[in-house]
C-alpha positions in Angstrom: 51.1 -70.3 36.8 47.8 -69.6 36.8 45.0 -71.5 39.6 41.9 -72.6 38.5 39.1 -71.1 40.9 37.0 -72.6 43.5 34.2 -73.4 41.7 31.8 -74.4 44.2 29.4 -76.3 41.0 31.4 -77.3 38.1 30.5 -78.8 34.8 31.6 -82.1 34.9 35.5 -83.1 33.5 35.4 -86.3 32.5 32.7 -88.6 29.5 33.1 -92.0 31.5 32.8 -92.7 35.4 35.1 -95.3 36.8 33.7 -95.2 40.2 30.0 -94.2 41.8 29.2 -93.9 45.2 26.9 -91.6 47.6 28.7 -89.9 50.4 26.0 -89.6 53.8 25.8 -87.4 57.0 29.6 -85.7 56.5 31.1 -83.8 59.2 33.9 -81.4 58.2 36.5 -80.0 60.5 39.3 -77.9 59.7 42.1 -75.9 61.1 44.4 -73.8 59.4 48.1 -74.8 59.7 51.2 -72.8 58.1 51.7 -74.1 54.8 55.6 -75.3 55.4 54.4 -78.1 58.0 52.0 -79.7 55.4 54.6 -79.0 51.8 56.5 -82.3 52.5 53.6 -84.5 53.4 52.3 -83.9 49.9 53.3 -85.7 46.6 55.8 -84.9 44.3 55.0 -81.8 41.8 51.9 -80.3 44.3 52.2 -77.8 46.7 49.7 -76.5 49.6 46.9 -75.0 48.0 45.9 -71.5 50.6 43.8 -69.4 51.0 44.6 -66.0 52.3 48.0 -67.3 52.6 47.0 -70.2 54.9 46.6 -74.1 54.1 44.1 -76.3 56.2 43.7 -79.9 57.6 40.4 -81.7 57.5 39.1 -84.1 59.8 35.9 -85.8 57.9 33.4 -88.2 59.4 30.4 -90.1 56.6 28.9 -92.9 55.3 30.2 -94.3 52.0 27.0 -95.8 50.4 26.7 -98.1 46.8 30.3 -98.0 46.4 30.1 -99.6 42.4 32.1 -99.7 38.9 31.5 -97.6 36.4 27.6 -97.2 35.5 26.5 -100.5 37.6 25.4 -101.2 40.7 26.5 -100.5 44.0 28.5 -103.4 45.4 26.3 -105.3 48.1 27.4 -105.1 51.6 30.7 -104.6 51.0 30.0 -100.8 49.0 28.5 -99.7 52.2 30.5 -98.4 55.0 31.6 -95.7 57.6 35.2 -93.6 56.9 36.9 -90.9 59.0 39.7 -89.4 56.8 42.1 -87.0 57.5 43.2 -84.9 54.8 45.2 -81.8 53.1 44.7 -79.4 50.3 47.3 -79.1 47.3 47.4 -77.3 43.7 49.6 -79.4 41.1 51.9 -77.6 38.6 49.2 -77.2 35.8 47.1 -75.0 38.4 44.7 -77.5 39.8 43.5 -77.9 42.6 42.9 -81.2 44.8 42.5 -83.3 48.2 45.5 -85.3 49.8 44.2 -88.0 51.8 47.2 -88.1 54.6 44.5 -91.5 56.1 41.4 -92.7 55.1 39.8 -95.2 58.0 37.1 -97.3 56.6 34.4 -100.3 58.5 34.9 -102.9 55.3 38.4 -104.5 55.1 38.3 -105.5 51.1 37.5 -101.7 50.3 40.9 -101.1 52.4 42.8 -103.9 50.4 41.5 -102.7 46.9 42.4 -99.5 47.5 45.7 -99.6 49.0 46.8 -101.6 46.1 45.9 -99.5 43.1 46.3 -96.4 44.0 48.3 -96.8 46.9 45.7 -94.5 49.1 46.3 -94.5 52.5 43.3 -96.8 53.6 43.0 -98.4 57.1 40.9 -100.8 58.2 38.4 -99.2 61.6 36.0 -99.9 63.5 33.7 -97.1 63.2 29.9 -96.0 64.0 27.6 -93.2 63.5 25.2 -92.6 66.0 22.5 -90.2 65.6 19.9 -88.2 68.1 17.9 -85.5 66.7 20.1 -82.8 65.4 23.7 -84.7 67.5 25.8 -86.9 65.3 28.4 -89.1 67.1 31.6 -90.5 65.1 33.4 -93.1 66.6 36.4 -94.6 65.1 39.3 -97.4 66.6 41.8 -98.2 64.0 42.8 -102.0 63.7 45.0 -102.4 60.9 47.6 -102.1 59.2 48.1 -99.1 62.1 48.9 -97.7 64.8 46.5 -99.8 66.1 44.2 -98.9 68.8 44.2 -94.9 67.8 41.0 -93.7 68.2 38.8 -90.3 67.0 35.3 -89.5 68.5 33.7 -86.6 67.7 30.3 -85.1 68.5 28.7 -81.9 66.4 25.2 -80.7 66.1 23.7 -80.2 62.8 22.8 -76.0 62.6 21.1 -74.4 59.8 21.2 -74.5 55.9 24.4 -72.3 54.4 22.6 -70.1 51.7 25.6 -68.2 50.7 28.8 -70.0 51.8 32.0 -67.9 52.8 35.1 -68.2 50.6 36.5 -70.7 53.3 33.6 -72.9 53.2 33.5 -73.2 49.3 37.3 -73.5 49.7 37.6 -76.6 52.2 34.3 -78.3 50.2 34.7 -77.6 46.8 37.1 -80.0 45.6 37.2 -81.9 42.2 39.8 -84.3 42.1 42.4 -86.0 44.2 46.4 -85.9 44.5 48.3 -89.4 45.2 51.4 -90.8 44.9 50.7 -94.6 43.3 54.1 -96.5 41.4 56.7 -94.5 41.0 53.9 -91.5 39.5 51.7 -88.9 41.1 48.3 -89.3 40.1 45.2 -86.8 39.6 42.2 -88.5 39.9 39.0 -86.5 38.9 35.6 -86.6 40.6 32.1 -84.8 40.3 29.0 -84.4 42.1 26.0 -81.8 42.8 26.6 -78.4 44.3 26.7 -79.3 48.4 23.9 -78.4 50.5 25.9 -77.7 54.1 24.9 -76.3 57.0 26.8 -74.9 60.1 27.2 -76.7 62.6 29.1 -77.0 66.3 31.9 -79.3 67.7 30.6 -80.1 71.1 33.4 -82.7 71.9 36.8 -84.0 70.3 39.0 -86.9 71.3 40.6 -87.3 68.4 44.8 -89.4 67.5 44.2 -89.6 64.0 45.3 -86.3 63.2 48.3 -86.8 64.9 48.8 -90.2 63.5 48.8 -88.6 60.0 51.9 -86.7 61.0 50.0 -83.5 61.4 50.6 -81.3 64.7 47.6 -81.9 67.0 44.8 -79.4 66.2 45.7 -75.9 68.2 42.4 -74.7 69.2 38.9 -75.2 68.3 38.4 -75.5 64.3 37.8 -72.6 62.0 34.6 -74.3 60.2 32.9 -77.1 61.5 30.2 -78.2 58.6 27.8 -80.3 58.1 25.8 -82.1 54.9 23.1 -84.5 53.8 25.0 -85.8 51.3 25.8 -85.9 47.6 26.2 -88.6 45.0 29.8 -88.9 43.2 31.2 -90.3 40.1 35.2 -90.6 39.9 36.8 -90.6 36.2 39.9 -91.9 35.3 43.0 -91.5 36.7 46.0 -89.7 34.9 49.7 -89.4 35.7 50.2 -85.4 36.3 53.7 -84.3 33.9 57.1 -85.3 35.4 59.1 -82.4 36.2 62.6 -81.7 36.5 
């Protein structure tokens, strides 16, 4: 089977957007993690996607802003919110790679609703803030429901300099064009696009964090291996589509 590459800018997949939004002030985390702990938290026909023989988890922190349908507008109020996710890296059977969202916290409980109940994503309803000072961007998150309720993440990173020429890890843990989920009986690829990243480094200064955990991922062994940082990008998601059954 042959992979597709990690193609940090893309042309996009898909004619028609089902979904727009703008993703704000992201933090990414990562570890690496041996890929036979993460193979049976993914769905059926993906496997750990890895690089140098290694998979990852992510631990992201942004701003969901203009959540909307198709070409109109962003949805008032309730488009605009804070998410934490915790997430994993697969490759399906016809080569392509994606995200698995193992939890995806979010500040607006109708989001959470909608989403948990057509594509069966893992949302939770948080409460969650982003504090900034300067060049220091705090994430605070307390889960409410559906649970465990009461776990908690906070982390704290400093926003470094622009990336000019990202390292294969970087591109690999960013550039990302579609996600895996399980939804009625199927596994689903759900293709998105949006403008090249702009990251910069940055540093983890402090970590509390039980989401990881509560995604039935060991707790984090050390510091991370890339701790990122970016602006932002806006995203369009197309349509979804059942990957081929197999067996």
């Amino acid at each position: 089977m042959d992979i597709e590459p990690v193609d940090p800018a893309p042309d996009r997949a898909f004619r028609r957007a089902v979904l727009r939004q703008r993703w704000v002030d992201l933090a990414f985390l990562h570890w690496a993690v041996e890929p036979e702990l993460v193979a049976p938290l993914l769905p059926a026909g993906t496997r750990p996607d890895t690089l140098d023989g290694v998979a990852h988890v992510g631990l992201i922190g942004f701003r969901m802003v203009g959540l909307g349908l198709g070409r109109g507008p962003g949805v008032p109020y309730l488009g605009t919110f804070w998410e934490t996710n915790v997430r994993l890296y697969s490759v399906d059977d016809t080569g392509r790679r994606a995200v698995v969202f193992r939890s995806l916290d979010a500040s607006r409980l109708v989001p959470v609703l909608v989403a948990r109940a057509t594509l069966r994503l893992p949302y939770l309803w948080s409460s969650m803030r982003l504090d900034r000072d300067g060049d220091l961007l705090t994430y605070r998150c307390r889960r409410r429901w559906p649970g465990p309720a009461g776990t908690t993440s906070r982390m704290v990173v400093r926003v470094g300099e622009p990336i000019t020429d990202p390292t294969p890890l970087e591109h690999f843990v960013t550039a990302r064009w579609a996600l895996h989920t399980r939804a009625y009986g199927r596994t689903l690829r759900l293709p998105n696009w949006h403008p090249r990243w702009p990251l910069h480094r940055a540093e983890l200064l402090h970590l509390d964090d039980e989401l990881v955990t509560a995604a039935g991922l060991p707790a984090p062994a050390g510091p991370p291996v890339s701790v990122l940082h970016s602006p932002g990008v806006p995203v369009a998601f197309g349509p979804p589509a059942a990957l081929p059954r197999t067996g």
